[in-house]
C-alpha positions as CSV (number, residue, x, y, z in Angstrom):
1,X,0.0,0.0,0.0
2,X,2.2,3.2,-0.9
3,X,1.9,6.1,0.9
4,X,4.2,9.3,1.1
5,X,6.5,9.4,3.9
6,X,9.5,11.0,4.6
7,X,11.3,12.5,1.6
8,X,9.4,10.7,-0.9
9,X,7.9,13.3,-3.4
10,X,5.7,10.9,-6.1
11,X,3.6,8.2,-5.9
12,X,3.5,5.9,-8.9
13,X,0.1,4.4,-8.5
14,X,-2.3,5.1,-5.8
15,X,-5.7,3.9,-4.7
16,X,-8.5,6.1,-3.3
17,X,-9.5,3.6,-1.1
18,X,-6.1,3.8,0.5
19,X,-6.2,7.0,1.4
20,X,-9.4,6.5,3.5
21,X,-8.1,3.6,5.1
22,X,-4.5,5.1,6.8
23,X,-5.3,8.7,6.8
24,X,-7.6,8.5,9.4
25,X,-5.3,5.8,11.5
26,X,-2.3,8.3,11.2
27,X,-4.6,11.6,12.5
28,X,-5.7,9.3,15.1
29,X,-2.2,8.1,15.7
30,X,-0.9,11.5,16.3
31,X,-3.2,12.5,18.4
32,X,-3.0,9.7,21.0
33,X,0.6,9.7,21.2
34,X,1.8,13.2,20.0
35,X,3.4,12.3,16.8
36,X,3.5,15.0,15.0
37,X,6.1,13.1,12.0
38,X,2.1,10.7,11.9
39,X,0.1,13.6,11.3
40,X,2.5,15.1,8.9
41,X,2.6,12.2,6.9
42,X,-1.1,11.9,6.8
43,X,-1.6,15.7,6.0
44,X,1.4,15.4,2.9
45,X,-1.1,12.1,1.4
46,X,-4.6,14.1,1.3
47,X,-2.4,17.4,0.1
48,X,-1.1,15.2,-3.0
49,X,-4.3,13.7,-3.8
50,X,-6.3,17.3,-3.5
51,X,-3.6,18.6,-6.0
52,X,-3.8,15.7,-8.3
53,X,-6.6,13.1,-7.6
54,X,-9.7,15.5,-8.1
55,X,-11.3,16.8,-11.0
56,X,-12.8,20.1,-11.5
57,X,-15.9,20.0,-9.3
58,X,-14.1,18.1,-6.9
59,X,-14.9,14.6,-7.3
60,X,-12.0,12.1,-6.5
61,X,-10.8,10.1,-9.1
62,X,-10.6,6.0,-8.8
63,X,-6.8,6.3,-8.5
64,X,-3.8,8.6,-9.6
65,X,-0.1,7.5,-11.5
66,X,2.4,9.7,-11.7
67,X,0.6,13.1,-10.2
68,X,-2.4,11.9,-13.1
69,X,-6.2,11.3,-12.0
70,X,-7.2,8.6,-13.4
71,X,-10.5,6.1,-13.7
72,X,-14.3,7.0,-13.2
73,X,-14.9,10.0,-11.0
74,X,-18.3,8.9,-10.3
75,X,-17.7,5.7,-7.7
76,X,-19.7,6.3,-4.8
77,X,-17.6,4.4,-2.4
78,X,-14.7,6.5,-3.7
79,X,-15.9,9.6,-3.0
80,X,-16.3,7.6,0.8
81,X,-13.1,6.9,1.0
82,X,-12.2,10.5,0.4
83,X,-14.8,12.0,2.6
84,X,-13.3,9.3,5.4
85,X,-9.8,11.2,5.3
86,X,-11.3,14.7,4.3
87,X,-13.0,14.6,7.6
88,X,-9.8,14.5,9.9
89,X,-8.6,17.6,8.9
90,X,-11.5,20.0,8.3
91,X,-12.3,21.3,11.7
92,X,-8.3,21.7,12.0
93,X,-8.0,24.0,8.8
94,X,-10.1,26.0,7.0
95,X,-8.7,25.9,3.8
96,X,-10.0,21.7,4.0
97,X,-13.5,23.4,5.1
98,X,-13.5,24.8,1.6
99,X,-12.7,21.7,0.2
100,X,-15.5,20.0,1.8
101,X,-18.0,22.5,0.5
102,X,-16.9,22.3,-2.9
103,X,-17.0,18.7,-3.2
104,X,-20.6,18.8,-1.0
105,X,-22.1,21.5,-3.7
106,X,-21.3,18.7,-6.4
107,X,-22.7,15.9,-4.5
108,X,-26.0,17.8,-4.0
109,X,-26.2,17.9,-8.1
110,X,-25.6,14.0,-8.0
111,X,-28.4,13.1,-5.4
112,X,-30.5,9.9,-6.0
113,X,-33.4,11.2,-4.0
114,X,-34.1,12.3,-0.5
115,X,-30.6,12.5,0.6
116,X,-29.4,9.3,-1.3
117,X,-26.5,8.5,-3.3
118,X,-26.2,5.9,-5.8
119,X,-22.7,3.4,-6.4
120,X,-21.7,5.1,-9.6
121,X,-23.3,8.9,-8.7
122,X,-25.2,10.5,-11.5
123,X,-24.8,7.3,-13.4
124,X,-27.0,4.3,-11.6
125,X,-30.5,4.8,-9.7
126,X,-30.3,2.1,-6.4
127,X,-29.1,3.6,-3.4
128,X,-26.0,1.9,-2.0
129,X,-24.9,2.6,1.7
130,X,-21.5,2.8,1.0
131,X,-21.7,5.9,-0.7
132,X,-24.4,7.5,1.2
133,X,-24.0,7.1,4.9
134,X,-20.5,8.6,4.4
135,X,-21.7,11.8,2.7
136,X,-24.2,11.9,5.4
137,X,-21.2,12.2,7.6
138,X,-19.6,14.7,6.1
139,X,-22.9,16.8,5.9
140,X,-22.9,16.0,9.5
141,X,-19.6,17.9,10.0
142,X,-21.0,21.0,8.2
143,X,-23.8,21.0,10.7
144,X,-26.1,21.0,7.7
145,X,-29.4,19.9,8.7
146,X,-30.5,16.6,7.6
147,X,-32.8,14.2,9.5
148,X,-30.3,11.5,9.4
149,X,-32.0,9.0,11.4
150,X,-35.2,8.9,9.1
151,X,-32.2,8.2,5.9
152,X,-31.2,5.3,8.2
153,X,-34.2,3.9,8.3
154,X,-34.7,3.3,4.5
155,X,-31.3,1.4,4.4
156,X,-31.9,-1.1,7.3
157,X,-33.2,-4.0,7.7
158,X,-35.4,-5.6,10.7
159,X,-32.3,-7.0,12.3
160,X,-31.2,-3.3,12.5
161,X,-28.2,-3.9,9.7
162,X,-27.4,-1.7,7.1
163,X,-28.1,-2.8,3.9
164,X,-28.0,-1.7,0.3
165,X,-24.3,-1.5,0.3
166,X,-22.3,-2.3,-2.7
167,X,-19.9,-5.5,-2.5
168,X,-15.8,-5.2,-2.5
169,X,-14.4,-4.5,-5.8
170,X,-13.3,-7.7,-7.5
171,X,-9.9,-5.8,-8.8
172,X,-8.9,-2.9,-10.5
173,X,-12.1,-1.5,-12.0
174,X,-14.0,-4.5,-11.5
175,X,-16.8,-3.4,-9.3
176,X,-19.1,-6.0,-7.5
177,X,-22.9,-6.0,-8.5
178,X,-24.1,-8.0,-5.5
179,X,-25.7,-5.4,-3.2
180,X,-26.1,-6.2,1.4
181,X,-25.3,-6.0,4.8
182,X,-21.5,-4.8,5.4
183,X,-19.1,-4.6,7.8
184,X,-17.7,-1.2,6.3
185,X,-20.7,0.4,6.4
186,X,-21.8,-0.6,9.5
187,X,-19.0,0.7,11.3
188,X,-19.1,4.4,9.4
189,X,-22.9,4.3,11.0
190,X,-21.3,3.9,14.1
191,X,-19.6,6.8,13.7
192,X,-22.4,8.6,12.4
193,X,-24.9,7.8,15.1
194,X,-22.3,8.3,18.0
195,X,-22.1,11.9,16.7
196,X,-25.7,12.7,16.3
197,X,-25.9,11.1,19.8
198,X,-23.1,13.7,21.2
199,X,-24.7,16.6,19.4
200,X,-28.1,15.7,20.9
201,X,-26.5,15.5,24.6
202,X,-25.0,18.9,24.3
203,X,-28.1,20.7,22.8
């Protein structure tokens, strides 16, 4: 999985998906034991993949080689796995608030209905979990108004699982058409309700 540390300056192919998966260990990292060389690193990966792994209206490209975006721009779950490192540093810096707009404004054109996202945005018409529970989270750091809970309910299932979430790619660009119940997802709702929960204790 190749990430920038150090003195390394390129990256010759790199994976959304990995960015959302370490970024938000190495914030975390720094934070619990003051490593500031963790939170640099992490800081240095989003940086490069703002500058060269988003289009125009800020959508994040499947993956980038050799400071190139390339693939669809439209992957639900990749825009997830952006939002998942996005998040960490947005309340730290404005200039990442900005970010979060822009990409927000774009993600509001490419709504399925009723605050729902689709696996390939703009593109498919079933609402997969993997895409939308994460932009709910990010709206939920913009303290945008959304009745998140009544969203949740359309996505579960009597058991009180998630489901409607896309599989696991199958490789590169091989994306999985079997739609369910997912680990993944079910944690990021974990996240998501634990924050509605805080914000509902301190109001």
């Amino acid at each position: 999985m190749p990430y920038f540390a150090n003195t390394k300056s390129e990256i010759d192919f790199y994976f959304v998906d990995q960015l959302g998966m370490y970024v938000p260990f190495l914030v975390r990292y720094a934070k619990e034991f003051d490593d500031k060389n963790a939170y640099a690193i992490a800081k240095k990966n989003l940086d490069y993949w703002i500058d060269y792994g988003l289009d125009k209206s800020g959508l994040p490209f499947y993956n980038v080689k050799n400071n190139i975006g390339l693939g669809i721009n439209s992957w639900g779950r990749g825009c997830a796995w952006f939002i998942l490192a996005l998040i960490e540093f947005i309340q730290i810096d404005s200039y990442y608030l900005n970010i979060a707009y822009q990409l927000l404004k774009t993600l509001e054109k490419l709504e399925l209905r009723n605050n729902t996202w689709a696996q390939f945005m703009g593109e498919s018409f079933d609402i997969d979990s993997s895409a939308t529970i994460p932009i709910l989270l990010l709206k939920s750091y913009l303290d945008i108004n959304v009745d998140i809970l009544e969203v949740l309910k359309k996505m579960t299932d009597r058991g009180g699982q998630i489901i409607y979430c896309s599989g696991e790619t199958c490789g590169m660009i091989r994306f999985s058409e079997l739609f369910g119940p997912s680990d993944f997802i079910q944690g990021i709702t974990l996240i998501l309700l634990n924050r509605i929960n805080s914000y509902n204790q301190k109001a």
